[in-house]
N, C-alpha and C positions, 0 to 999 in steps of 0.2 A: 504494500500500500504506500501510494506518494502522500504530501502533505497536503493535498486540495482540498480547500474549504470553500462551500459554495452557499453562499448567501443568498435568499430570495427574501425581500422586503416591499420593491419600491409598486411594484403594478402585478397584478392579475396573472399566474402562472399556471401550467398545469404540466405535470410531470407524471411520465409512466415510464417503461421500462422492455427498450427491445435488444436482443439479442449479445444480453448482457453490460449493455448501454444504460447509462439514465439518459432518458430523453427529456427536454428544458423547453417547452413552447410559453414565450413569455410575450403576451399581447396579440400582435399581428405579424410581431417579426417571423423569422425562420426560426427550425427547432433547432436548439444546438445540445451536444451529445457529448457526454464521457464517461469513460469504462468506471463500470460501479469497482472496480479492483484499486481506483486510484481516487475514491472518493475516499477522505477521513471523516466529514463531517457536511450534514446537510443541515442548517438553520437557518429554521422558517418565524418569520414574523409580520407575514400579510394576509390576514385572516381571507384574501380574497385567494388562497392557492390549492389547487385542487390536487391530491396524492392520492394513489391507488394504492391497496394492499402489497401488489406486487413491487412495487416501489419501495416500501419502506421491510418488506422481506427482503429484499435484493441485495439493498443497504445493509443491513444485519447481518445476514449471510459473508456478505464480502469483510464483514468486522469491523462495516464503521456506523454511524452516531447519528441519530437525529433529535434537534434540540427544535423545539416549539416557545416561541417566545411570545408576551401578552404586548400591550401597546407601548408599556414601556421597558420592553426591552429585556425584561428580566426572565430566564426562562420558567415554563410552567410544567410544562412536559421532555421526555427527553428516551428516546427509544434506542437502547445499550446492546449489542450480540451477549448472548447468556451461554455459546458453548464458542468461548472463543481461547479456553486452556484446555488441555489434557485432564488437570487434577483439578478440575475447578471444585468438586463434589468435597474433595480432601482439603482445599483450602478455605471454603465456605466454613465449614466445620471450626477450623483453627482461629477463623475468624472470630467466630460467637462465642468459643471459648479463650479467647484470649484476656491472662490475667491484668486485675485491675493496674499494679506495677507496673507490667510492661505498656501498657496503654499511656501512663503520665509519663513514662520517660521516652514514650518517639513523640509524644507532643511537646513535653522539654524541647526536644532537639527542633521538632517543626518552628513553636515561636521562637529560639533563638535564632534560627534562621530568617525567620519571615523579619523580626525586627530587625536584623543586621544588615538584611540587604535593603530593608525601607532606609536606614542610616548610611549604606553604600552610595543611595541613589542620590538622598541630600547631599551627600561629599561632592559627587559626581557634575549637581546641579547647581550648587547654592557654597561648596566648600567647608560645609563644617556639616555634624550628624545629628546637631538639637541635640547631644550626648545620649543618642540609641545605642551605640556603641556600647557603652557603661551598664546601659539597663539590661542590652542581650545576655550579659556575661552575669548577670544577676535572676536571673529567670530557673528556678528549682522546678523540679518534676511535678509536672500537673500544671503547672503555673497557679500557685493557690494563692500568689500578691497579686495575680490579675492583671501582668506587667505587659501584655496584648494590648489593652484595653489604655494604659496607661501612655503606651508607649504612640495608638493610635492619637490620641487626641492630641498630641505633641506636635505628631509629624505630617499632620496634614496642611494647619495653615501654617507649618515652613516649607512645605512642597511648592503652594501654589502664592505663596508670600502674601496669604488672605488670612489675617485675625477670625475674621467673618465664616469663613468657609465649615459646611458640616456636609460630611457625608451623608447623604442621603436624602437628602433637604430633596422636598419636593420643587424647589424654583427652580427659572430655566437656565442653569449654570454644566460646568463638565460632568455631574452627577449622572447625565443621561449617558453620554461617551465612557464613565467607567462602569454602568450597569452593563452596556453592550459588551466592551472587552472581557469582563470576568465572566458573561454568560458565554462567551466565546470559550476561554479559557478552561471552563467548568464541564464544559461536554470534553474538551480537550484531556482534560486529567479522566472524567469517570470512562471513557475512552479508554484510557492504559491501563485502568484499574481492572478492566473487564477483560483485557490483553493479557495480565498478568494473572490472570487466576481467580480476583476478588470482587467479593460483592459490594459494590458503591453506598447501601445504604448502613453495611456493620461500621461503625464511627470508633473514632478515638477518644472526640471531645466533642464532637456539635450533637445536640440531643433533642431536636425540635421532630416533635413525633409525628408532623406532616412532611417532613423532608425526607424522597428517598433516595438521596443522593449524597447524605452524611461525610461518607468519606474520602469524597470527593473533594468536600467542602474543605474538610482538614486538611488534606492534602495540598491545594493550590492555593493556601496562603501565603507560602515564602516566593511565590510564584507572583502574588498581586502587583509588586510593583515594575511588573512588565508591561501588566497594562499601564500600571499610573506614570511610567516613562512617556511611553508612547500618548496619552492623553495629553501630557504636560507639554510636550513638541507640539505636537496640534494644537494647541492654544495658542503655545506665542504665535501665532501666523493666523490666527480664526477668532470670529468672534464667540467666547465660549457658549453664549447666550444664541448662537444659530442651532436649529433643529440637526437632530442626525440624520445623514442623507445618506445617498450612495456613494456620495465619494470619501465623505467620512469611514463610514464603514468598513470600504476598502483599504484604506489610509491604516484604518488602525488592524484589521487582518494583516495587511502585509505587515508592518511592523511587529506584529508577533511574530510573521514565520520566517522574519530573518535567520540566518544562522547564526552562529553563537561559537564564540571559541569556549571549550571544557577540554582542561586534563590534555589541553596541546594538540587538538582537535576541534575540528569545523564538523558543528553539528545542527542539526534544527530543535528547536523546542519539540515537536513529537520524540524522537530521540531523546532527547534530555528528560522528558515524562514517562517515559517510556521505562527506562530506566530507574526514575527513580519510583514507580511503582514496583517493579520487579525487586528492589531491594525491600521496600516492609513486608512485601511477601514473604522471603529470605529472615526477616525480623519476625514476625510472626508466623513461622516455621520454626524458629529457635536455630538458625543457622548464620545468621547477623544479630550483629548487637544494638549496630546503628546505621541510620540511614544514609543512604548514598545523595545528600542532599543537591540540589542545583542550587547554582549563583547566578540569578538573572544581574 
């Protein structure tokens, strides 16, 4: 499988599936077509798109992802392949019995990750880390000072150099550009997850009992500020208060699937996910101790 992510949003589509083809007629144009083998991810978010069963079989079958997103962006639905390991049966298992211990200490290592590389990025952008640096290295198993949460409120308005700025805020600010990327993101991770053997909804740490995509969730935190790079670029050049379009969209897809140097190698984000799913596997296997984590 290549890294193709194909986004339908902006007009009226309908998709079926010939001769191992996904076939794309969107509007009036001509239908355009690619091997379901080199699709990773299909994500819909135009309630006006019409998908046949065999479509979204085809998809699954070939091992990749469909995410369904609401108006804003956020995904609601998300259709995962369930026989995409050999011992998926044996590591399903090890999943739900995995001890409370080992649970707090790959999330230890998750939030000192996710915060370090949130304080990477400040380096990167602004030259100093808001001292996330200090807090990662102070982050105990389970995280029970809540040092996520603390370290969150820090580093947002020194990201986007706004006092003001809250995640999440429903006004028309980059809030809509980073729901897009991390609903991107998040099929991306529960993608490897399902590549790797495991079931996306047995979690670490997120325990919202409508979400089944738990650990997925956990997993693409050290991962967030991929997107929030890439949103933060698209700012200084846009107005952050314009709607997300399609070339937004695109803008921030490709910026994810740059490649990426790891370990002295030129790699792409699936790769890098890919990967570091395969290691908690190995971790909750009892064969790893700690995670093979990525440095965005």
């Amino acid at each position: 499988m290549t890294d193709r992510i194909i986004d339908i949003s902006e007009a009226f589509a309908e998709l079926r599936v010939r001769h191992q083809q996904l076939v794309i007629k969107v509007g009036e144009g001509d239908p355009v077509t690619t091997p379901l083998a080199e699709l990773a991810a299909l994500v819909v978010s135009n309630p006006s798109v019409m998908v046949s069963q065999a479509v979204l079989c085809g998809i699954a079958e070939a091992g990749g992802s469909v995410v369904i997103c609401d108006r804003k962006f956020l995904p609601v639905a998300m259709l995962l392949p369930l026989q995409a390991h050999g011992t998926q049966a044996e590591r399903f298992a090890r999943q739900a019995q995995a001890p409370l211990p080992l649970r707090k200490r790959l999330w230890q290592q998750i939030v000192q990750a996710k915060i370090g590389a949130q304080g990477r990025l400040l380096v990167r952008l602004h030259g100093q880390d808001g001292g996330l640096g200090a807090m990662a290295a102070r982050v105990r198993s389970g995280d029970p000072d809540n040092l996520e949460a603390q370290a969150s409120r820090r580093y947002w308005p020194l990201l986007f150099g706004d006092p003001h700025f809250r995640r999440g805020s429903p006004g028309p600010d980059q809030n809509a550009y980073l729901n897009y990327g991390y609903a991107v993101l998040r099929a991306l991770v529960a993608r490897a997850l399902c590549g790797a053997g495991l079931h996306p909804s047995f979690s670490l740490q997120h325990h919202n009992r409508y979400d089944a995509f738990r650990l997925a969730d956990d997993l693409m935190e050290p991962l967030r500020p991929l997107v929030d790079a890439a949103v933060y670029e698209w700012i200084q050049n846009h107005d952050r208060t314009q709607p997300l379009d399609k070339e937004c969209k695109a803008w921030l897809i490709g910026a994810l699937l740059e490649r990426r140097e790891a370990a002295g190698e030129s790699r792409t984000l699936f790769d890098l996910v890919a990967r570091y799913a395969s290691s908690l596997a190995h971790c909750l296997l009892g064969e790893a101790g700690c995670l093979e984590m990525p440095e965005p």
